[in-house]
C-alpha positions in Angstrom: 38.8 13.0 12.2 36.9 10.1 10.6 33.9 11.1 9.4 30.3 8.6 9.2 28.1 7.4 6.6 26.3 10.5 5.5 22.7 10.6 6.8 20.0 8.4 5.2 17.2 10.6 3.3 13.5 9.0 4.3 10.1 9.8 3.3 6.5 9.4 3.2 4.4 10.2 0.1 0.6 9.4 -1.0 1.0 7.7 -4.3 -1.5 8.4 -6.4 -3.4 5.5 -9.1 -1.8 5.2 -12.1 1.8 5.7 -11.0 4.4 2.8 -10.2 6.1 2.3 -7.2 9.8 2.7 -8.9 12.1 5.4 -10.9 12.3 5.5 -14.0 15.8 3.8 -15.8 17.5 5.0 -18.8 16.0 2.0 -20.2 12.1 3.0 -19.2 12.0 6.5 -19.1 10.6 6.4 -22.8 7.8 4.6 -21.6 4.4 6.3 -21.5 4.4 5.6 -17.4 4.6 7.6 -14.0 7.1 7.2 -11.6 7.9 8.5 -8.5 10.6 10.8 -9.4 8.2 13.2 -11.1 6.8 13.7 -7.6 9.6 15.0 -6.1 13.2 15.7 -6.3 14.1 12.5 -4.4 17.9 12.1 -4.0 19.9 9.4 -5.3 19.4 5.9 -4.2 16.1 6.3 -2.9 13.9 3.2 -2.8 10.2 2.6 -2.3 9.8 0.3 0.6 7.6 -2.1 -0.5 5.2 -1.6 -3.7 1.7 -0.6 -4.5 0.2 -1.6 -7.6 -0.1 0.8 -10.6 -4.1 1.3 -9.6 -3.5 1.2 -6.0 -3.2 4.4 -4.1 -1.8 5.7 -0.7 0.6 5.8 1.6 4.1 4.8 0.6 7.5 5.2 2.5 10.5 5.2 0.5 14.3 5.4 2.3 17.9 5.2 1.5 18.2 2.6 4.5 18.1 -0.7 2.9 18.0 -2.4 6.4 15.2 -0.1 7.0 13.7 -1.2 3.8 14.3 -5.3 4.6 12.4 -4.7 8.0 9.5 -3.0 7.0 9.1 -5.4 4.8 9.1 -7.9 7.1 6.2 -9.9 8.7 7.1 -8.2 11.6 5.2 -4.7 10.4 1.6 -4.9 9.8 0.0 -2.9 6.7 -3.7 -1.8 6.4 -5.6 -1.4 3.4 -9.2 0.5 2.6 -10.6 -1.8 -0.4 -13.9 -0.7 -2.4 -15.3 -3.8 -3.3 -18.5 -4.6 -6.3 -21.3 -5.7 -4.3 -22.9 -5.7 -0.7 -20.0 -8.2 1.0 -21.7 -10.3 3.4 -20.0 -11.3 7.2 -19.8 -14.7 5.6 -16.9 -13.2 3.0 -15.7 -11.6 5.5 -14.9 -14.7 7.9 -13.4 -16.3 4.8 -10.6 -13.3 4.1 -10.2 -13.6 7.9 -9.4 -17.4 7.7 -7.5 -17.2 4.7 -7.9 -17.9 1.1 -6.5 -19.6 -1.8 -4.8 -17.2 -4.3 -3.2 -17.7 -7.1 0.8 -16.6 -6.9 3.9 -17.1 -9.1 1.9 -20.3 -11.2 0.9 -22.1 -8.0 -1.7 -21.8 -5.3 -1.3 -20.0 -2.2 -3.3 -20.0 0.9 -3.4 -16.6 2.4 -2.4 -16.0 5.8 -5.0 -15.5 8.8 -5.3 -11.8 8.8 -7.7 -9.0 10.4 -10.8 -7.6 8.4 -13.5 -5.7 8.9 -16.4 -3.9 7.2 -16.2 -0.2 7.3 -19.2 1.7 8.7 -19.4 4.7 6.2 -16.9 5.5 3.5 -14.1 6.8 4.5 -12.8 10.2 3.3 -10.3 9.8 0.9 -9.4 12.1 -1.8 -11.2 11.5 -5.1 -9.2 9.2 -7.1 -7.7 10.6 -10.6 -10.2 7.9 -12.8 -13.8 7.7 -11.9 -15.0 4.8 -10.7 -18.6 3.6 -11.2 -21.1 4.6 -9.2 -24.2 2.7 -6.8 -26.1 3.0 -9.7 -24.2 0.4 -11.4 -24.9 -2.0 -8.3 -23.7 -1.3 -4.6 -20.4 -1.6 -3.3 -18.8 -2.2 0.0 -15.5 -0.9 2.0 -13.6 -3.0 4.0 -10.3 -2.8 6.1 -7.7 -5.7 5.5 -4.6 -6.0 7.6 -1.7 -7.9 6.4 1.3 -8.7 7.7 2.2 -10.1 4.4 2.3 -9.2 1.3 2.0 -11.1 -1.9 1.7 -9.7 -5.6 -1.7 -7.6 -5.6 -2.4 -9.9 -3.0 -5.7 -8.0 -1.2 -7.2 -7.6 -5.3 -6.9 -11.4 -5.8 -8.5 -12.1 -1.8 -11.2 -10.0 -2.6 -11.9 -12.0 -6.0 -11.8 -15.5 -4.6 -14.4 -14.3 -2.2 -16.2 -12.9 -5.2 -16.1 -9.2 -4.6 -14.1 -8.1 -6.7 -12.1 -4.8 -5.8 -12.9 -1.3 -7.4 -10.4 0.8 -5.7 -7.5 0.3 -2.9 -6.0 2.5 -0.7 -3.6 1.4 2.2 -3.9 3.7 5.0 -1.8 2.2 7.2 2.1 0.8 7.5 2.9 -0.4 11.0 1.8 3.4 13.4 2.2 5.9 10.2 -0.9 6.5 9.0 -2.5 8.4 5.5 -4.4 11.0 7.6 -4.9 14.2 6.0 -2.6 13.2 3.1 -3.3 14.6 -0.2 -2.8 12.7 -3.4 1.2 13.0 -4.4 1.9 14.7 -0.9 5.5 14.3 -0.1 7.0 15.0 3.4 10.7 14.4 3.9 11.2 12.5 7.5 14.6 12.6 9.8 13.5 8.9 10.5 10.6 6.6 9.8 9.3 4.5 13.0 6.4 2.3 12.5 6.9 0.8 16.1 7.7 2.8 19.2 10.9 4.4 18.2 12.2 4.0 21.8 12.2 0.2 21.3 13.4 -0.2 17.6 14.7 2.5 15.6 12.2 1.4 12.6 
């Protein structure tokens, strides 16, 4: 009898600021950063799919499927982001990340995709993030929802700046349909399979 690949491990965690997006090499693990693997006892050959920032937070999925891995990174899967932003954003600001805006990426200038964004009625309920961030006092702030279906190097922190609101805190919420929900900062939960479309059309 001829056995198969063994089973592909998936997961979904909530990474929280100040950790990377990667596990630590012989070569890093010196280093006075976080990584993922002291989150969990992730088997070998686990990848995240996708990155967040070291100051971005949220919801990460991390597989041993590298095809899985090259389609969700793909243009094809939409992710959605809850930025804090300095200062009372105005619609006009708004219309401008909407139409697109010119970033700065590897040395050259980059003209952002048309994307979705919105301002967020109230403030959404998130966990309190690990380092304080300043408060109204200090001037008002705004949250906003971007939607991207790509994803360039910090590329909502540098949107937010050309508009001139720079962001305090991000938080994606949202890859293709998995959502954050109720998850708690570093919350792991191990998955039998990871659909961000309807899983009766594409396995992914």
């Amino acid at each position: 009898m001829i056995e198969g690949p063994p089973p592909h491990h998936h997961y979904i965690i909530y990474k929280p600021y100040g950790y990377l997006s990667q596990f630590a090499s012989n070569a890093n693990k010196q280093q006075s950063k976080k990584f993922l693997g002291s989150l969990y006892a992730f088997p070998e050959g686990v990848m995240a799919i996708g990155r967040l920032d070291e100051k971005s937070e949220g919801l990460l999925l991390l597989t041993t499927d590298g095809k899985m891995s090259n389609f969700i990174n793909s243009q094809k899967v939409a992710k959605e982001y809850y930025a804090q932003v300095n200062g009372n954003i105005t619609q006009e600001a708004i219309e401008q990340l909407k139409a697109g805006v010119e970033i700065g990426f590897e040395g050259k200038k980059y003209t952002t995709k048309p994307c979705a964004v919105f301002k967020l009625g109230e403030v959404p309920n998130l966990p309190t993030r690990s380092k304080k961030i300043r408060d109204d006092r200090h001037g008002p702030t705004s949250w906003i929802s971007v939607t991207l279906n790509e994803g360039k190097f910090r590329q909502v922190r540098k949107m937010t700046s050309a508009v001139g609101h720079p962001t305090l805190r991000l938080v994606r919420v949202r890859v293709g349909n998995i959502h954050l929900n109720t998850m708690q900062v570093g919350e792991v939960i191990a998955m039998a399979n990871i659909c961000v479309r309807d899983c009766s059309e594409n396995p992914f």
